[in-house]
C-alpha positions in Angstrom: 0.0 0.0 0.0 1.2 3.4 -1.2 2.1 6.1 2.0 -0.2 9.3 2.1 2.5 11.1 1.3 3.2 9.2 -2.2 -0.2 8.9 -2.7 -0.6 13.1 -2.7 2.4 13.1 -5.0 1.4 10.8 -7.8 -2.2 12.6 -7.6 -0.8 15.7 -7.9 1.2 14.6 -11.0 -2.2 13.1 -12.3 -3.5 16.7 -12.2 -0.5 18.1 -13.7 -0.2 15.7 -16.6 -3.5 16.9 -17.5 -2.8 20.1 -17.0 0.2 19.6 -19.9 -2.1 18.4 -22.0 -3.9 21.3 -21.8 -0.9 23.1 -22.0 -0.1 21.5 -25.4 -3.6 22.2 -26.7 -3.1 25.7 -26.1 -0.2 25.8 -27.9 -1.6 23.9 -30.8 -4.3 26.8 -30.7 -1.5 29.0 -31.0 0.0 27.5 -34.0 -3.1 27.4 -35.8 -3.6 31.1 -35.4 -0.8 31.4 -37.4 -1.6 28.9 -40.4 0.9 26.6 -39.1 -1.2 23.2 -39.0 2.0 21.0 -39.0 3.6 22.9 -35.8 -0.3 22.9 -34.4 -0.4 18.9 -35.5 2.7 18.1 -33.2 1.4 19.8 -29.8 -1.7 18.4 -30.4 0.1 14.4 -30.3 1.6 16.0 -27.5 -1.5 16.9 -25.6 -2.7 13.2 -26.1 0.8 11.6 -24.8 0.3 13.7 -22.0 -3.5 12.2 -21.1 -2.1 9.1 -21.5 0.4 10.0 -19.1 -2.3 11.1 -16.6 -4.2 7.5 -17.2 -0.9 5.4 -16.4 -0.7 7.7 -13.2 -4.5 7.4 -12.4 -4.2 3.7 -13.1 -1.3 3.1 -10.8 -2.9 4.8 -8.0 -6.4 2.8 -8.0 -4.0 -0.8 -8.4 -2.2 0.2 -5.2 -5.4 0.6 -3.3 -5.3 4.6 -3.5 -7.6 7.1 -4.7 -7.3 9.6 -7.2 -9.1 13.4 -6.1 -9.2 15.4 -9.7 -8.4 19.1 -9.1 -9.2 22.5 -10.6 -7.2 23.3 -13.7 -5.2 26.0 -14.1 -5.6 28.0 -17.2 -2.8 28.0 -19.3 -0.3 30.5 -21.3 -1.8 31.2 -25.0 0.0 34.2 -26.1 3.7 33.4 -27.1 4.4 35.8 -29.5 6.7 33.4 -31.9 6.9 29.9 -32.8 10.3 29.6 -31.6 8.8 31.2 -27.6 6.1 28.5 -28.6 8.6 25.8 -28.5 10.8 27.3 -25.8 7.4 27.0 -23.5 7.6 23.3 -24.3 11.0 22.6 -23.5 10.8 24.6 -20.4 7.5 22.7 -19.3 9.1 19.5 -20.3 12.2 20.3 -18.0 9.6 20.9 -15.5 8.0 17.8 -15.5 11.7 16.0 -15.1 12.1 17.8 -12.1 8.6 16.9 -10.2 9.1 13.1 -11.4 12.1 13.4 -9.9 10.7 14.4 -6.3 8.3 11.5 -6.7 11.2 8.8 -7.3 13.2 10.1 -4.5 9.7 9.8 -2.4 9.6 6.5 -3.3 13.4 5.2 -2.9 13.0 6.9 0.4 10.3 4.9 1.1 11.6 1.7 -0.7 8.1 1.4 -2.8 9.6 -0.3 -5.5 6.2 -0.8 -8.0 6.6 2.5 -7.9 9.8 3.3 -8.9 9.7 0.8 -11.6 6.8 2.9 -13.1 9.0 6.2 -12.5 11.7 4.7 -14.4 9.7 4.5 -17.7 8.1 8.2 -17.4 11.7 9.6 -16.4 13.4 7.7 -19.7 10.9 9.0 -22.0 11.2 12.4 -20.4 15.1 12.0 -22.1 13.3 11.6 -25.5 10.7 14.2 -24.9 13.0 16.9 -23.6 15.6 15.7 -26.6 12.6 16.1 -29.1 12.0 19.7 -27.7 15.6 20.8 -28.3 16.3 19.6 -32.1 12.8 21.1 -32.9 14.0 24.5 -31.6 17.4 24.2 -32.7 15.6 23.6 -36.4 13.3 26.9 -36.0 16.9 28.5 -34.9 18.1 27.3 -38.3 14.7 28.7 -40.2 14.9 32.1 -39.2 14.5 34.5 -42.1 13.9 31.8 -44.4 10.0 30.8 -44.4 10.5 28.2 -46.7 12.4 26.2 -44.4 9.8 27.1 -41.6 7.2 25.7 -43.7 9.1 22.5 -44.3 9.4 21.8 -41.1 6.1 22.7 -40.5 5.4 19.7 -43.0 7.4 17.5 -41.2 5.1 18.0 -37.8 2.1 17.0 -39.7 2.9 13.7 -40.0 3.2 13.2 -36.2 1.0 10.3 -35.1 0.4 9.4 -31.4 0.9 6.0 -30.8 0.4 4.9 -27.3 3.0 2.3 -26.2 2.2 -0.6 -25.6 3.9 -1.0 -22.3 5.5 0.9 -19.2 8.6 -1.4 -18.9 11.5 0.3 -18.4 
């Protein structure tokens, strides 16, 4: 059985997982305000990686007994301005949600709840890939600038993003 403590954590990551996908659909909105559907296409995958991420969480919690409590969510940012700010955002968020997956594995070492860590392992390697996927995406709009050609390339590129749920959490 998960600790009170754990149990407040993961729900809170439940919420915030949700809260990214939101996030990303707000900057999906973004991108389609300014005609770029490809840009919008990959936040939107985004947005539904990041539900799943709240279902493994919300899933977790109910097999180890707990309960999951659903909170208010935050509004997010929708004015960035650029595409590149778009996909600083992103990165920024995505560095964010390293970090609070971190405090939950060192809840759970501390508390020697292995299940869980197992299941933190997976979420913190994909976090490699996601912030990874973050930075060569800005580093490509860095490489655009002036040229809109390029942008729209690439913009090409992000609509053939699919989201594919995986098929397992094993590390």
């Amino acid at each position: 059985m998960l600790s009170e403590k754990l149990i407040a954590k993961l729900n809170e990551q439940v919420n915030f997982e949700i809260y990214s996908a939101y996030t990303y659909l707000s900057m999906a909105s973004y991108c389609e305000s300014i005609d770029l559907s490809g840009f919008a296409n990959f936040f939107k995958v985004q947005s539904q990686e990041e539900l799943f991420h709240a279902m493994k969480f919300y899933d977790y919690i109910f097999q180890k007994n707990g309960t999951v409590t659903l909170e208010q969510i935050e509004k997010p940012h929708s004015d960035f301005g650029n595409i590149l700010n778009v996909f600083e955002a992103g990165y920024e968020h995505e560095q964010m949600v390293t970090s609070r997956l971190y405090k939950i594995a060192d809840i759970a070492t501390e508390e020697k709840e292995h299940s869980t860590i197992g299941l933190l392992n997976w979420f913190i390697n994909e976090q490699v890939e996601e912030e990874n996927t973050f930075n060569t995406i800005i580093k490509k709009i860095r490489r655009c600038e002036n040229n809109s050609a390029a942008l729209y390339m690439l913009d090409d590129e992000l609509a053939t993003r699919v989201y594919t749920p995986p098929t397992t959490t094993n590390a």
